[in-house]
KEPAMI-768097 format. One record per residue: residue in three letters; z, x, y of N, C-alpha, C in turn; chain; residue number from 0. Coordinates in steps of 0.2 Angstrom, whole numbers, m for minus. Layout:
+------+-------+-------+-------+-------+-------+-------+-------+-------+-------+-------+------+
! resn !  n.zz !  n.xx !  n.yy ! ca.zz ! ca.xx ! ca.yy !  c.zz !  c.xx !  c.yy ! chain ! resi !
+------+-------+-------+-------+-------+-------+-------+-------+-------+-------+-------+------+
!  ALA !     Z !     X !     Y !     Z !     X !     Y !     Z !     X !     Y !     A !  NUM !
...
+------+-------+-------+-------+-------+-------+-------+-------+-------+-------+-------+------+
% end
This chain:
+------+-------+-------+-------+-------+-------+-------+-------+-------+-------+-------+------+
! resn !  n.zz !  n.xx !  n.yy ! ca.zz ! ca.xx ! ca.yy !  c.zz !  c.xx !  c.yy ! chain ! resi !
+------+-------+-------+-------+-------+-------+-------+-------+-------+-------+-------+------+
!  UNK !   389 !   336 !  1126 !   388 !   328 !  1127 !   393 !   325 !  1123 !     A !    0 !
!  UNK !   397 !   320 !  1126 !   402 !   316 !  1125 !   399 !   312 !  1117 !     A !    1 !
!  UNK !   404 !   310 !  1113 !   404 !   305 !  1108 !   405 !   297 !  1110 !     A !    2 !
!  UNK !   400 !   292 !  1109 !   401 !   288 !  1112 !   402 !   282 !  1107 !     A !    3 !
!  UNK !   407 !   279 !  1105 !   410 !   274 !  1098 !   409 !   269 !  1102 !     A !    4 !
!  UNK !   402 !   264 !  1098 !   403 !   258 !  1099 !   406 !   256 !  1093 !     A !    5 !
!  UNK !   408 !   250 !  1098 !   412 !   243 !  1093 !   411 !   236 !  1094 !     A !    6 !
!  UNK !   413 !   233 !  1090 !   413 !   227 !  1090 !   415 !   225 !  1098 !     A !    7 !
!  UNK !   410 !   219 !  1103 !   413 !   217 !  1107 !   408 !   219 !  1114 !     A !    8 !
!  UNK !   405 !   226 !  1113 !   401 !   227 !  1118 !   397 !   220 !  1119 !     A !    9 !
!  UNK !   395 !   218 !  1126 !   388 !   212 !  1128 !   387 !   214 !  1134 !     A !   10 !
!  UNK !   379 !   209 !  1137 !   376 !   209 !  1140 !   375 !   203 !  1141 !     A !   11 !
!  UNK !   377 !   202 !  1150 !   373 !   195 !  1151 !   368 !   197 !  1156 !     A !   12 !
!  UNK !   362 !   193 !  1156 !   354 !   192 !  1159 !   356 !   185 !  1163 !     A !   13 !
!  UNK !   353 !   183 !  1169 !   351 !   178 !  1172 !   344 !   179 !  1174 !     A !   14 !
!  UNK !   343 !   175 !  1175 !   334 !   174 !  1174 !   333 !   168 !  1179 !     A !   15 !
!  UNK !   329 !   169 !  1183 !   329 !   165 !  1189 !   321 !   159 !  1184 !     A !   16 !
!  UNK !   324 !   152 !  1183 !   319 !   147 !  1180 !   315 !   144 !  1183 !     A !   17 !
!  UNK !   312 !   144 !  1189 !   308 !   141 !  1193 !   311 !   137 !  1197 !     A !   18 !
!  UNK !   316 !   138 !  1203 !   322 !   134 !  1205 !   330 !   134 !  1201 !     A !   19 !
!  UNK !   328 !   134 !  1197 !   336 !   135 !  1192 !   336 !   142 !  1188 !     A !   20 !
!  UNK !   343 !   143 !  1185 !   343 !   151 !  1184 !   345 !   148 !  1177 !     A !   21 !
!  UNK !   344 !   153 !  1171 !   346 !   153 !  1167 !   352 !   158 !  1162 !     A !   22 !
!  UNK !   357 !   158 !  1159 !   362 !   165 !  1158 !   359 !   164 !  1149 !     A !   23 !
!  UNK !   359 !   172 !  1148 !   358 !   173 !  1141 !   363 !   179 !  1139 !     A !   24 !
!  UNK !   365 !   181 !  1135 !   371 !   184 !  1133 !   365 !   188 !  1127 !     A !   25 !
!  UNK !   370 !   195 !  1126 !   366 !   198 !  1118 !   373 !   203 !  1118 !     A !   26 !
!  UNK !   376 !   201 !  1111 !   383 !   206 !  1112 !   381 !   208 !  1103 !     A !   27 !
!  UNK !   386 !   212 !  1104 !   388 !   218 !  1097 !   390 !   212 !  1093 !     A !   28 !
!  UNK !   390 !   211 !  1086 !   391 !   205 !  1083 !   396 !   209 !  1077 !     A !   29 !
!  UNK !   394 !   216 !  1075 !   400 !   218 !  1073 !   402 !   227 !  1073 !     A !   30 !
!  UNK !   407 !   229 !  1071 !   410 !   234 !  1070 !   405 !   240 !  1070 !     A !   31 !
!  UNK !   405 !   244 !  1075 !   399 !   251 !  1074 !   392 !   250 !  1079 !     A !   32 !
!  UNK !   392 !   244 !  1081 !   385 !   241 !  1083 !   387 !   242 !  1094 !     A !   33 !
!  UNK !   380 !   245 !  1097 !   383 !   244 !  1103 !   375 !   240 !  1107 !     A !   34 !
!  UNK !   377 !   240 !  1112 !   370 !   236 !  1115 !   367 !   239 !  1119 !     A !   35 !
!  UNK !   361 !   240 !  1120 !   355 !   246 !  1122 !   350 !   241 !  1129 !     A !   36 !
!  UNK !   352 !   243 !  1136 !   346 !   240 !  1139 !   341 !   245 !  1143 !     A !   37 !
!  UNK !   336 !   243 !  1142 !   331 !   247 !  1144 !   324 !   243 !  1148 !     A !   38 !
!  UNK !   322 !   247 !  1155 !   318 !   246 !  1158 !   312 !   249 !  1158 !     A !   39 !
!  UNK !   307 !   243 !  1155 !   300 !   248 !  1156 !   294 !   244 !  1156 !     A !   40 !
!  UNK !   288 !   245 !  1161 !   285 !   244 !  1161 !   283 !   234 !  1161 !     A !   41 !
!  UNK !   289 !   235 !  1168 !   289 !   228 !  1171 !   293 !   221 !  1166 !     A !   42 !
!  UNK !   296 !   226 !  1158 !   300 !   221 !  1154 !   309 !   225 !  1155 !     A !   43 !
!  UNK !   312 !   219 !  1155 !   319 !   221 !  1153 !   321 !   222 !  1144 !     A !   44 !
!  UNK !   324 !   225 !  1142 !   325 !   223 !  1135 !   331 !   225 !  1132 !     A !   45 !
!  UNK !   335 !   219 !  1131 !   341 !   222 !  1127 !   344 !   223 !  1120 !     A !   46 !
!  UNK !   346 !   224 !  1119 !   344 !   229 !  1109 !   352 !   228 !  1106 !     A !   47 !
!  UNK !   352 !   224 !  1102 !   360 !   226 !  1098 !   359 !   231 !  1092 !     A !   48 !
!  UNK !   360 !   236 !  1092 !   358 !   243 !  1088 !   365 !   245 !  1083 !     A !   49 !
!  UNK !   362 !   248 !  1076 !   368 !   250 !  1072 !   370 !   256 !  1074 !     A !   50 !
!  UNK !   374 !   259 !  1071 !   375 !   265 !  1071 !   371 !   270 !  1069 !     A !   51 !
!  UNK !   368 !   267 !  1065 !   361 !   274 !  1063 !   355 !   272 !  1067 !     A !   52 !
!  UNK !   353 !   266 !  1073 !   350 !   268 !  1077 !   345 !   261 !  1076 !     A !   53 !
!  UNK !   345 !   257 !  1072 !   341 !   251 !  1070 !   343 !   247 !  1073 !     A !   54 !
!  UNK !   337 !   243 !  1077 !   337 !   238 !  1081 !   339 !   232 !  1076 !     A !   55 !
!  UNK !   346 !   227 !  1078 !   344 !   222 !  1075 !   342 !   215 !  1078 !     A !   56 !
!  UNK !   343 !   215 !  1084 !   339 !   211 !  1087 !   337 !   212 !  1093 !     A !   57 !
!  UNK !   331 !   210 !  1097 !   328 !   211 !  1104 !   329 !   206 !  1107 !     A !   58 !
!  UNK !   331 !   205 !  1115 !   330 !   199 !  1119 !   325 !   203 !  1125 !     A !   59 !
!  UNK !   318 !   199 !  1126 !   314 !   206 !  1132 !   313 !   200 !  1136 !     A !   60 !
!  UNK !   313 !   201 !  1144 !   314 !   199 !  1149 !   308 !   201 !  1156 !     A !   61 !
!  UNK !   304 !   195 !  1160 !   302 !   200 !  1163 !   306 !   203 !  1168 !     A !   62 !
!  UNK !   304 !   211 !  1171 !   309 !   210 !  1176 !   307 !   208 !  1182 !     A !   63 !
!  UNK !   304 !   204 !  1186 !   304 !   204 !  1191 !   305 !   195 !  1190 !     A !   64 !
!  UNK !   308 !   191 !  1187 !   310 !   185 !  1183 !   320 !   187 !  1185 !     A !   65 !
!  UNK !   323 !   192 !  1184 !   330 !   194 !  1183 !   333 !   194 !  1190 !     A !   66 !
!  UNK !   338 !   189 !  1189 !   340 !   191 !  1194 !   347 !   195 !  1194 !     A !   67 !
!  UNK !   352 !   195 !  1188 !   357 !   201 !  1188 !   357 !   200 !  1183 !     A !   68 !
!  UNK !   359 !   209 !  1181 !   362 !   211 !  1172 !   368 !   214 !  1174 !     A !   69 !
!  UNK !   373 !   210 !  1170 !   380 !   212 !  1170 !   380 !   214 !  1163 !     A !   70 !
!  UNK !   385 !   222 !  1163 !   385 !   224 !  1157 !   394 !   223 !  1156 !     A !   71 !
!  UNK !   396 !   225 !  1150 !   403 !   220 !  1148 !   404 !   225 !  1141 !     A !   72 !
!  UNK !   406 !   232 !  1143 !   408 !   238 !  1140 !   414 !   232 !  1136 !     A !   73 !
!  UNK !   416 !   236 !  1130 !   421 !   235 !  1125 !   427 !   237 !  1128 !     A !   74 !
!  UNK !   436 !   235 !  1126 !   439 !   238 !  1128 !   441 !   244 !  1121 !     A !   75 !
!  UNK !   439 !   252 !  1126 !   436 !   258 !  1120 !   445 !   258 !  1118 !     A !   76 !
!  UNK !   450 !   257 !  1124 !   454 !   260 !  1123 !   462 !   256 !  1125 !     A !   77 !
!  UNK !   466 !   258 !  1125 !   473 !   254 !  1129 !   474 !   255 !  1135 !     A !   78 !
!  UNK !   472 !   260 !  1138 !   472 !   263 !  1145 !   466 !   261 !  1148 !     A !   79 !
!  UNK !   467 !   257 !  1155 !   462 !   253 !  1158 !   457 !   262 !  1163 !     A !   80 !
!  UNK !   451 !   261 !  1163 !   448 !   266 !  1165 !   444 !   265 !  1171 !     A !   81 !
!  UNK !   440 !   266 !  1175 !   432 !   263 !  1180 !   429 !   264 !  1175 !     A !   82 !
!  UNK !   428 !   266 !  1170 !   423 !   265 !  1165 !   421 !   262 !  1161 !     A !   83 !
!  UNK !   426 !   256 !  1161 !   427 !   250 !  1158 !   426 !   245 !  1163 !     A !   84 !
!  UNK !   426 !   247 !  1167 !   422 !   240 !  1172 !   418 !   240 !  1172 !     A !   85 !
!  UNK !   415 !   231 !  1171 !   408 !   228 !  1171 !   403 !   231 !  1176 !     A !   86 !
!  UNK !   398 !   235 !  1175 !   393 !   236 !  1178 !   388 !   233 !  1180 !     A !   87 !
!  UNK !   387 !   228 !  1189 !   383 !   226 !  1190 !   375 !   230 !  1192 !     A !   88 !
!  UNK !   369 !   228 !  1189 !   363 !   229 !  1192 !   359 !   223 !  1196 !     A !   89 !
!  UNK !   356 !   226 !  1202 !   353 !   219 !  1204 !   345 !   222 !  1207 !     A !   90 !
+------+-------+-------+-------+-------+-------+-------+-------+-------+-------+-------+------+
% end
């Protein structure tokens, strides 16, 4: 299993469809060690900014059938540009 270093910079944008209008929310790494965590279940979105030892320090939970796309927005891990560092669209 790979090592995976989060850093400062990881986010997540949400748009959220507002009953005719959409609305965009952001949840990013705020600092150094911290990466962002989304998870699907049981009809809720939830995005997680998490430490290094594993402790949520804050939640944004979302329904999902409300979402209209999560873009994710990896860190740059490194100087060499990779596919793996491009934004991942979900819809």
């Amino acid at each position: 299993m790979g090592t995976y270093l989060a850093v400062k910079g990881d986010r997540v944008e949400i748009v959220i469809d507002a009953g005719g209008d959409t609305k965009t929310y952001e949840v990013a790494a705020t600092r150094a060690g911290r990466r962002v965590e989304v998870v699907n279940r049981r009809g809720l979105i939830e995005v997680s900014e998490v430490t290094r030892g594993g402790t949520t320090v804050r939640t944004a939970r979302f329904m999902a059938s409300r979402v209209i796309a999560l873009v994710e927005h990896p860190s740059a891990r490194s100087s060499v540009s990779s596919p793996g560092n491009q934004p991942r669209v979900e819809r």
